[in-house]
MARRO-322041 format. One record per residue (C-alpha): residue number from 1; x, y, z. Coordinates in Angstrom, 3 decimals. Example, Ala and Ser with C-alpha at 12.3 -4.5 7.8 and 13.67 -1.06 7.14 Angstrom:
+-----+----------+----------+----------+
!   n !        X !        Y !        Z !
+-----+----------+----------+----------+
!   1 !   12.300 !   -4.500 !    7.800 !
!   2 !   13.670 !   -1.060 !    7.140 !
+-----+----------+----------+----------+
***
This chain:
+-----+----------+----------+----------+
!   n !        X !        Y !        Z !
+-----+----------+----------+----------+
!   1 !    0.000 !    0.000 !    0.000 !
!   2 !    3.353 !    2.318 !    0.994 !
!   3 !    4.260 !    1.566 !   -2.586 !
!   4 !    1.456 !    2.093 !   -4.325 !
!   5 !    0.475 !    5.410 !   -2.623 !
!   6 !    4.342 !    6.203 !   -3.840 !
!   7 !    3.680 !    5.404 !   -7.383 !
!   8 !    0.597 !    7.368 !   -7.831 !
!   9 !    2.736 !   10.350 !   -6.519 !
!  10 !    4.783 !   10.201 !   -9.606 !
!  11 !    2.164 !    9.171 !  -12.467 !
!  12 !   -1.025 !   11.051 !  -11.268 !
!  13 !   -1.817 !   14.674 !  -10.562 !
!  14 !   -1.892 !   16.005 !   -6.962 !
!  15 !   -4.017 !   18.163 !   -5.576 !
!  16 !   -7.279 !   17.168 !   -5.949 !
!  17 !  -10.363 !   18.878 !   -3.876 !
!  18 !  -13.699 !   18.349 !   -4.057 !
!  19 !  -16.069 !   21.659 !   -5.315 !
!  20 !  -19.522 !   21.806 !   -5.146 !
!  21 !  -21.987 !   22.658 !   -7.832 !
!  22 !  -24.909 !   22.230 !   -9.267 !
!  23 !  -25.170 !   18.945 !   -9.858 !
!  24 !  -23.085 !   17.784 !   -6.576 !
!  25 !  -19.626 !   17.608 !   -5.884 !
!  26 !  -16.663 !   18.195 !   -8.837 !
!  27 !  -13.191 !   16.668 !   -8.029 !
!  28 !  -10.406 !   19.265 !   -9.556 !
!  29 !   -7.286 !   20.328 !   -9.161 !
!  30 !   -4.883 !   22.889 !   -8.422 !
!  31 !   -1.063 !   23.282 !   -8.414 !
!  32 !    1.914 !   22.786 !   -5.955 !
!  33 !    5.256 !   21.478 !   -5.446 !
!  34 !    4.449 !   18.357 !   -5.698 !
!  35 !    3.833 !   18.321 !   -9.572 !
!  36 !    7.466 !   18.363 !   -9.724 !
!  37 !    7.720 !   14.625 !   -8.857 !
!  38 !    4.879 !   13.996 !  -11.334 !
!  39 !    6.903 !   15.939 !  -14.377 !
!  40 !   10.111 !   14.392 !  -13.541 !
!  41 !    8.101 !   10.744 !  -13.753 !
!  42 !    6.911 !   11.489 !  -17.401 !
!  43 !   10.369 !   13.090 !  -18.705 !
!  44 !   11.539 !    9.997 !  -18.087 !
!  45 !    8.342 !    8.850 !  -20.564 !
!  46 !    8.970 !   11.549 !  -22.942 !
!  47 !   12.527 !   10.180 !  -23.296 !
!  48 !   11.655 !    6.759 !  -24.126 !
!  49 !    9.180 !    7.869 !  -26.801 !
!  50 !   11.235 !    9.834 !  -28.026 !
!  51 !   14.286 !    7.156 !  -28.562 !
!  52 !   11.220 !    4.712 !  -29.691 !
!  53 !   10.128 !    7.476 !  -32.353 !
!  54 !   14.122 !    8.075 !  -33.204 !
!  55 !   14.697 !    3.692 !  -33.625 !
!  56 !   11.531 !    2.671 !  -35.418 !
!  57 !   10.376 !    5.310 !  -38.004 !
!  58 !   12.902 !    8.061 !  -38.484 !
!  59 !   16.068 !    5.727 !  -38.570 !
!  60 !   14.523 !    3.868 !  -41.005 !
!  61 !   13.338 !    6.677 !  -43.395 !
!  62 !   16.855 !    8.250 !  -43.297 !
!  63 !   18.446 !    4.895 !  -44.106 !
!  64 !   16.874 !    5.187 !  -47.258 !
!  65 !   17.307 !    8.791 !  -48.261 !
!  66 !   20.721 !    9.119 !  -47.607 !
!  67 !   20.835 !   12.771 !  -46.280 !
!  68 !   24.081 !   14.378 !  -45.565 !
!  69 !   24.513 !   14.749 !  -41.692 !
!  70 !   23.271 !   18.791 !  -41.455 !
!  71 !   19.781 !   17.316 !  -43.103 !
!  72 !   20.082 !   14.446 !  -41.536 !
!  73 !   19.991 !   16.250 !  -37.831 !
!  74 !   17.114 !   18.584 !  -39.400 !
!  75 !   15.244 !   15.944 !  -40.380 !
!  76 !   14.867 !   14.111 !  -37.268 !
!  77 !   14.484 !   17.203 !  -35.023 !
!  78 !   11.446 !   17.657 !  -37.581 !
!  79 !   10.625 !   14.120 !  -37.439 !
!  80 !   10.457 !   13.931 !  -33.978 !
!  81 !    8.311 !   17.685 !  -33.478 !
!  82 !    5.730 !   16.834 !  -36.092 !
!  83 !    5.188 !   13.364 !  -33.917 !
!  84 !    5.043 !   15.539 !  -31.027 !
!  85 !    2.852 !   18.567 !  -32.328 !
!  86 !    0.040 !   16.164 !  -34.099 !
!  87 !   -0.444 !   14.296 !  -30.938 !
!  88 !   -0.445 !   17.613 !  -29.097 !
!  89 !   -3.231 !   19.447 !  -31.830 !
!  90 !   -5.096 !   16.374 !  -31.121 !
!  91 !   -5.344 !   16.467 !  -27.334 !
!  92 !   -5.584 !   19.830 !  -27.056 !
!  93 !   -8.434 !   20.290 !  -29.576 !
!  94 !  -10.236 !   17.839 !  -27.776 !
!  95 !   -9.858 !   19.086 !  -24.700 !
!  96 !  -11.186 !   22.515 !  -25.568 !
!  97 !  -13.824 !   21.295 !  -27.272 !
!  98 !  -15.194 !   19.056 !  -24.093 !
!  99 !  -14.661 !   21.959 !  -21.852 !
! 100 !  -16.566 !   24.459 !  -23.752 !
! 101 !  -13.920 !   27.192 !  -24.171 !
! 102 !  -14.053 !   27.221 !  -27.977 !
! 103 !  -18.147 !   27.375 !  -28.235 !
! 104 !  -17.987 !   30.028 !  -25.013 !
! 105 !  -15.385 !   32.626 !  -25.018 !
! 106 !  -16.282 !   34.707 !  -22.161 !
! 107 !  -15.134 !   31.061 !  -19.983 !
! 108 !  -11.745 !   32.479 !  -20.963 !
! 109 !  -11.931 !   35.208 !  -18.149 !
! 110 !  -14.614 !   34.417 !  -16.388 !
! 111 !  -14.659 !   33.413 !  -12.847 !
! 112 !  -10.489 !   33.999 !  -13.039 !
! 113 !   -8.716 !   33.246 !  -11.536 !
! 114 !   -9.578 !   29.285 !  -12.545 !
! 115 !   -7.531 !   28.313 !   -9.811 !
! 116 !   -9.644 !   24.548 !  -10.061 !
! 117 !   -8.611 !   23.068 !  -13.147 !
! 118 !  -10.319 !   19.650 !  -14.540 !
! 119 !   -8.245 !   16.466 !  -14.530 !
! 120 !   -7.613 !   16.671 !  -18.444 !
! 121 !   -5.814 !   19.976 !  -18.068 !
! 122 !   -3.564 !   19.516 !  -15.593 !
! 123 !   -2.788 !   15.977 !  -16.981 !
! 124 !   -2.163 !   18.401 !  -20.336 !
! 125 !   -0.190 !   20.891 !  -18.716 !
! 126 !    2.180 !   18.389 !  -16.939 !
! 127 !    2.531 !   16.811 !  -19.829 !
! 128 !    3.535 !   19.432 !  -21.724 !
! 129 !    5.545 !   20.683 !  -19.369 !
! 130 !    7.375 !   17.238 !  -19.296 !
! 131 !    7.730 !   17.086 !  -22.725 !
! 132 !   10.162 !   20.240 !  -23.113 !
! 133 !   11.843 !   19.661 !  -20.284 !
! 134 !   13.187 !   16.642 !  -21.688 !
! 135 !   14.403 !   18.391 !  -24.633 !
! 136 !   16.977 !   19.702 !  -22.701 !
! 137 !   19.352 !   16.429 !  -22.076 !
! 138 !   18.023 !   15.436 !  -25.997 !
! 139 !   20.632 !   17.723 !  -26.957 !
! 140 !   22.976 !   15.850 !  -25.874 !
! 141 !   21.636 !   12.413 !  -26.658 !
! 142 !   20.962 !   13.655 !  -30.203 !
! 143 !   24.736 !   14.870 !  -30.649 !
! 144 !   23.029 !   18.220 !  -31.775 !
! 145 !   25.472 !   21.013 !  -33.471 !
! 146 !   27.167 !   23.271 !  -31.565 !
! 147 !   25.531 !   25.924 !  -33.966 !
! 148 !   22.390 !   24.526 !  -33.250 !
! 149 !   22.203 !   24.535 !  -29.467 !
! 150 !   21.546 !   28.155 !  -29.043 !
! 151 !   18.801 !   28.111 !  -31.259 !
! 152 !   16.982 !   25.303 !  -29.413 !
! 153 !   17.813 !   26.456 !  -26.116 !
! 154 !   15.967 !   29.451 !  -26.978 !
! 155 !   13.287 !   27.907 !  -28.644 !
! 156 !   12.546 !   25.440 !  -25.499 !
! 157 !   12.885 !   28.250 !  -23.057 !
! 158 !   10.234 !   30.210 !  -24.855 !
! 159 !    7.990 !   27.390 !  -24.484 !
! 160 !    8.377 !   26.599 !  -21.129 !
! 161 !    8.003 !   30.127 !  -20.188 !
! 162 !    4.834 !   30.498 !  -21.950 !
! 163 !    3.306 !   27.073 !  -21.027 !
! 164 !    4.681 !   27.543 !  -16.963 !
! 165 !    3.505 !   30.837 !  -16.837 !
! 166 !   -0.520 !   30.053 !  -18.395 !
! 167 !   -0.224 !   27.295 !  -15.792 !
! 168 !    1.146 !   29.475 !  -12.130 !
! 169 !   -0.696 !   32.372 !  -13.636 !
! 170 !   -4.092 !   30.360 !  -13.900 !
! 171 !   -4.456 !   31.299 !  -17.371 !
! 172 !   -4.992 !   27.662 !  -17.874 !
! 173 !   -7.859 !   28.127 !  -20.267 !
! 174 !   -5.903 !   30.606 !  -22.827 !
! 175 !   -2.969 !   28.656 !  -22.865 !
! 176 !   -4.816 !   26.022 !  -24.228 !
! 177 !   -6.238 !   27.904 !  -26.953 !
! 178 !   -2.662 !   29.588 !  -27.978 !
! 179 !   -0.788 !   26.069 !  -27.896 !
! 180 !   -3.515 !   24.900 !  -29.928 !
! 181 !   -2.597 !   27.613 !  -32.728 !
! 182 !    0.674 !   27.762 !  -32.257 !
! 183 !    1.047 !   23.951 !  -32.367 !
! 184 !   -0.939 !   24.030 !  -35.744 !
! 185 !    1.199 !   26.306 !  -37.540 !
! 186 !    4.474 !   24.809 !  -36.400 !
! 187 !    2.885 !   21.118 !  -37.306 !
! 188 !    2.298 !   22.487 !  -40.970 !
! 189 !    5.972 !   23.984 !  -40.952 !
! 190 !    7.698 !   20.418 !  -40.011 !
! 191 !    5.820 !   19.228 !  -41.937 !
! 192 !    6.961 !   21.135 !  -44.994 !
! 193 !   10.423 !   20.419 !  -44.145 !
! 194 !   10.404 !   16.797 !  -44.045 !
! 195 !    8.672 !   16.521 !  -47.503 !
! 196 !   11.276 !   19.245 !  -48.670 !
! 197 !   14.144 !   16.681 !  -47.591 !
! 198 !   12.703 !   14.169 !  -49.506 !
! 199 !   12.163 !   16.232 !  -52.679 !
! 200 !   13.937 !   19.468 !  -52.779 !
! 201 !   11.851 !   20.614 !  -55.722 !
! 202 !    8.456 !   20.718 !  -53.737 !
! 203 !    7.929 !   23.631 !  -51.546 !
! 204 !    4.625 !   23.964 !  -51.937 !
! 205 !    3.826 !   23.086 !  -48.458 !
! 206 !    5.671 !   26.039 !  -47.212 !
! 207 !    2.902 !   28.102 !  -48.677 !
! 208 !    0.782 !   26.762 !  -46.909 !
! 209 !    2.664 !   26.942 !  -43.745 !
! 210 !    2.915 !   30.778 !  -43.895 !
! 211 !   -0.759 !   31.117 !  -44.469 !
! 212 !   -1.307 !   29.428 !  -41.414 !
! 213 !    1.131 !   30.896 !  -39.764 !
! 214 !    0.017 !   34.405 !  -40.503 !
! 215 !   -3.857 !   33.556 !  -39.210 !
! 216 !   -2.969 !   31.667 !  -36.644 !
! 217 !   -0.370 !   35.302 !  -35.367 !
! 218 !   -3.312 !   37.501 !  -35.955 !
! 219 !   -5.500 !   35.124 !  -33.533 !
! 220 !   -3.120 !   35.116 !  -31.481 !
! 221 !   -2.869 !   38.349 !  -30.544 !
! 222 !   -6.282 !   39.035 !  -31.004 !
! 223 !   -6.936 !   36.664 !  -27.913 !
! 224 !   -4.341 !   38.466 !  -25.965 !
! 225 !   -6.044 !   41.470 !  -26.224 !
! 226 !   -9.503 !   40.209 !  -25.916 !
! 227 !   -8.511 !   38.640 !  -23.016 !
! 228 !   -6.067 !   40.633 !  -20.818 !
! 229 !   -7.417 !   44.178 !  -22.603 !
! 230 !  -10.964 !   43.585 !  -21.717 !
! 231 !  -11.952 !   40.566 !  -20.317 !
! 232 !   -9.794 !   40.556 !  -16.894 !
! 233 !  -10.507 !   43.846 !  -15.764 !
! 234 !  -14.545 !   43.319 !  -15.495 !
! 235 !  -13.674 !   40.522 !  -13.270 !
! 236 !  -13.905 !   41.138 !  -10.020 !
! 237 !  -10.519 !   42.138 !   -7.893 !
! 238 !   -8.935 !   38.931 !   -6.542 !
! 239 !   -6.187 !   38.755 !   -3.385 !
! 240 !   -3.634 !   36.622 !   -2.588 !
! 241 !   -5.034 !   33.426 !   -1.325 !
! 242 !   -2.182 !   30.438 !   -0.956 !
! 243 !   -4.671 !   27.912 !    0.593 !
! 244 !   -6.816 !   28.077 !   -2.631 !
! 245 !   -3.786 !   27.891 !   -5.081 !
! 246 !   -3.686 !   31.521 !   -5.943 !
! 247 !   -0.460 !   33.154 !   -5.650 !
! 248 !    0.082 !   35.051 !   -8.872 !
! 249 !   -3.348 !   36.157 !   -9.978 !
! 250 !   -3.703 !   39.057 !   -8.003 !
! 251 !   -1.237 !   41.131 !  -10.144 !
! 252 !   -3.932 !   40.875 !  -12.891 !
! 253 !   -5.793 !   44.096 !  -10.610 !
! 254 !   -3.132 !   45.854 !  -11.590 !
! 255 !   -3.757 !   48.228 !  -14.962 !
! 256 !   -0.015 !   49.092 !  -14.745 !
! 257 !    0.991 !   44.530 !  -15.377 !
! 258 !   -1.712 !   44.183 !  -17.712 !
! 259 !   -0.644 !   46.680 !  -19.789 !
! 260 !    3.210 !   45.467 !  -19.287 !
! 261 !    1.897 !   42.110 !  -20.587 !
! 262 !    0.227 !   42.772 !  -23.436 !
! 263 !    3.094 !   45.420 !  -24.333 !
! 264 !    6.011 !   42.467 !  -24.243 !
! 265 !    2.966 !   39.996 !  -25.965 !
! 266 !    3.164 !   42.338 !  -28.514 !
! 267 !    6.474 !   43.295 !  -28.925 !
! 268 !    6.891 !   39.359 !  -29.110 !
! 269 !    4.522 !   39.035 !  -31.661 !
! 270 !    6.238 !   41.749 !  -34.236 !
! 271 !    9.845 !   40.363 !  -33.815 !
! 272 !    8.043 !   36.765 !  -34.662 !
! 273 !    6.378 !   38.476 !  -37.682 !
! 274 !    9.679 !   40.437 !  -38.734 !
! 275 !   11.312 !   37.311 !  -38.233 !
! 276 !    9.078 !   35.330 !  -40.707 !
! 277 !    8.978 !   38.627 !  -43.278 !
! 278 !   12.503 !   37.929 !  -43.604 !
! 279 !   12.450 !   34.464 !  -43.777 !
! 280 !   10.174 !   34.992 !  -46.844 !
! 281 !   11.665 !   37.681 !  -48.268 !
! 282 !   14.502 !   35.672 !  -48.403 !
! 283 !   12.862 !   33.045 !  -50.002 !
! 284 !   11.339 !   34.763 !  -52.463 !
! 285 !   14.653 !   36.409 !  -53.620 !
! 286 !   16.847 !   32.651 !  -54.066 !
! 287 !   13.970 !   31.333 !  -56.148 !
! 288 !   13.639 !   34.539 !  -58.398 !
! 289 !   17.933 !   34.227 !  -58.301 !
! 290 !   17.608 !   30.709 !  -59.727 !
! 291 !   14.623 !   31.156 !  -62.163 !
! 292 !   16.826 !   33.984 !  -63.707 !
! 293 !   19.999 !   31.388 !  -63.498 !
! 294 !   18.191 !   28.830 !  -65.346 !
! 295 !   17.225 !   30.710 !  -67.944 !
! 296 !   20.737 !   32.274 !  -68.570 !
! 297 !   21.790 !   28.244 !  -68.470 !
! 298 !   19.123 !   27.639 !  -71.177 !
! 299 !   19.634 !   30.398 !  -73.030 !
! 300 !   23.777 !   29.760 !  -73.051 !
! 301 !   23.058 !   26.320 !  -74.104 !
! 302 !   20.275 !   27.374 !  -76.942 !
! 303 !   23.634 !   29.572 !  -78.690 !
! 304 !   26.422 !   26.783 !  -78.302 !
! 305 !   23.976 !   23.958 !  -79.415 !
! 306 !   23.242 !   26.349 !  -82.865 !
! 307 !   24.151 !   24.722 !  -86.173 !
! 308 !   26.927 !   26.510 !  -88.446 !
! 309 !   26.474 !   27.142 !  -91.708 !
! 310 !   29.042 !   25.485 !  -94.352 !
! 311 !   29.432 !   25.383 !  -97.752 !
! 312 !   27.341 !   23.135 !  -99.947 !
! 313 !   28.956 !   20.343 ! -101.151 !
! 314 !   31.982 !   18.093 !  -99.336 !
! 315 !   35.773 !   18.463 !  -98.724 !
! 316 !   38.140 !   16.472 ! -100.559 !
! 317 !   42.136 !   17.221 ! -100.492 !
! 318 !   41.255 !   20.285 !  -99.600 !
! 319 !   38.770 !   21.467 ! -102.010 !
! 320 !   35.261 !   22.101 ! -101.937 !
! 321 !   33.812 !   19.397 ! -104.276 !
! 322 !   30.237 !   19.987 ! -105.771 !
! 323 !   27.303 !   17.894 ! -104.569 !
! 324 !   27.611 !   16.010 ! -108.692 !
! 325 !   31.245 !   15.747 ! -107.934 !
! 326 !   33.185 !   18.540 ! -109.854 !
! 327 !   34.843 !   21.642 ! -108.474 !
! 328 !   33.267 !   24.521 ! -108.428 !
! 329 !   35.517 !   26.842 ! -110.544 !
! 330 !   34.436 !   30.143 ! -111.896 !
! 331 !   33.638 !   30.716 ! -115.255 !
! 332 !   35.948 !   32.213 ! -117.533 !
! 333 !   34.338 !   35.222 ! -119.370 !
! 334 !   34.720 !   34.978 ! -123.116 !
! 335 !   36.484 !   38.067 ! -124.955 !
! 336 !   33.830 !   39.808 ! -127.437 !
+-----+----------+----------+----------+
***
């Protein structure tokens, strides 16, 4: 019984409480230290998926392109994300969906802070949670670049901030909604990339990537200031309550944060869009470079390919013979 009360430590959320409603008594859950044990248990789970994703699909599919070793590392860091993402779109659509936010967006700021959160969403959060965590010591597993570390360091760090502050912040609900887009877009760009490595002349998918990307920024930001702009302050002013789980929400009272918030969401948001303006720009400009390329090739090839013109007839010891076999000599006038 020691042992079993042990194990469900590590592989179930904590926290549970019982609140009343309607219908009779809700168990849900709110946050502590003791999630900690719970997301250390499934980084240990991430890890193994993650090595049983690596060994029996993406080993095998680069055995049989034969990628050089910078493609091959960027195709199983895409590999491995577009595993990750579609089983995260998944989850977290459904999740949404069965909790109503999607078909009621004022339960995105209503009754905040949502200090209770159902089992699904904690489960979700810890999960997630979990998941980029163990990114970190897959850098070293996955004998990543140098020149690549910085870039994922900074890409995991941006996630865990975002996802870690939704959750201590009990912004549980709109976190869900912005993974769910941003999940989306960066599902579409993986997947661009691995079909790119298999065919370098199909890019098409990259179009569609940055149309999704570009609807799924303007939602984005949209929610952030539907939310934090105008939906937090009509709630009512909350205090700092630790026995209830609320230890950060009472800074949403405060005009002077929410405005700080939504200024750094949306200074975020415009170096992501520069960011991705340049990224296309510079697309735009190597395939108009190597339309203009090929047809200089083409048209290079066209001249040298040109037939010359010759003389009628055919050489022989050095003179032109005639095509009926006589040498073509010039008449001789005749004198009057």
């Amino acid at each position: 019984q020691v042992t079993a009360k042990t194990a469900f430590l590590f592989i179930l959320p904590q926290y549970n409480v019982s609140v009343p409603t309607a219908d009779g008594e809700l168990v849900q859950y709110h946050y502590g230290l003791k999630d900690l044990v719970t997301i250390l248990f499934y980084i240990f789970i991430a890890i193994i998926l993650h090595a049983v994703v690596q060994e029996y699909a993406l080993d095998k599919i680069n055995r049989r392109l034969h990628l050089s070793k910078v493609k091959h590392s960027k195709f199983n860091e895409s590999g491995q994300l577009v595993a990750f993402h579609l089983t995260s779109v998944i989850w977290c659509l459904y999740v949404v969906v069965t909790e109503g936010y999607i078909s009621n967006p004022r339960s995105l700021w209503e009754n905040y802070p949502h200090v209770y959160l159902p089992y699904q969403v904690k489960f979700f959060y810890l999960c997630q949670l979990a998941y980029w965590l163990h990114a970190l010591p897959e850098l070293y597993f996955q004998k990543v670049r140098k020149e690549e570390i910085p870039r994922q360091l900074r890409c995991i760090a941006l996630y865990l901030l975002h996802i870690a502050g939704a959750y201590l912040l009990n912004l549980t609900r709109l976190g869900l909604i912005l993974l769910l887009l941003q999940y989306l877009a960066e599902f579409f760009f993986h997947i661009a990339r691995l079909v790119y490595f298999t065919d370098e002349n199909n890019e098409k998918l990259f179009n569609v990537w940055a149309v999704v990307f570009v609807v799924t920024r303007l939602f984005t930001l949209t929610l952030y200031i539907l939310v934090i702009g105008f939906g937090l302050p009509r709630v009512e002013s909350q205090a700092l309550d630790p026995e209830r789980g609320n230890f950060f929400s009472f800074l949403f009272n405060n005009i002077l944060f929410r405005m700080s918030v939504l200024l750094l969401v949306c200074l975020f948001q415009a170096s992501v869009m520069w960011r991705f303006i340049r990224f296309q720009l510079r697309r735009w400009r190597e395939y108009w470079n190597e339309q203009s390329s090929r047809k200089r090739a083409a048209a290079s090839t066209k001249q040298q390919t040109k037939p010359l013109k010759r003389d009628s007839g055919y050489h022989e010891n050095g003179v032109v013979k005639a095509e009926n076999g006589t040498s073509p000599r010039s008449k001789k006038l005749k004198s009057p």
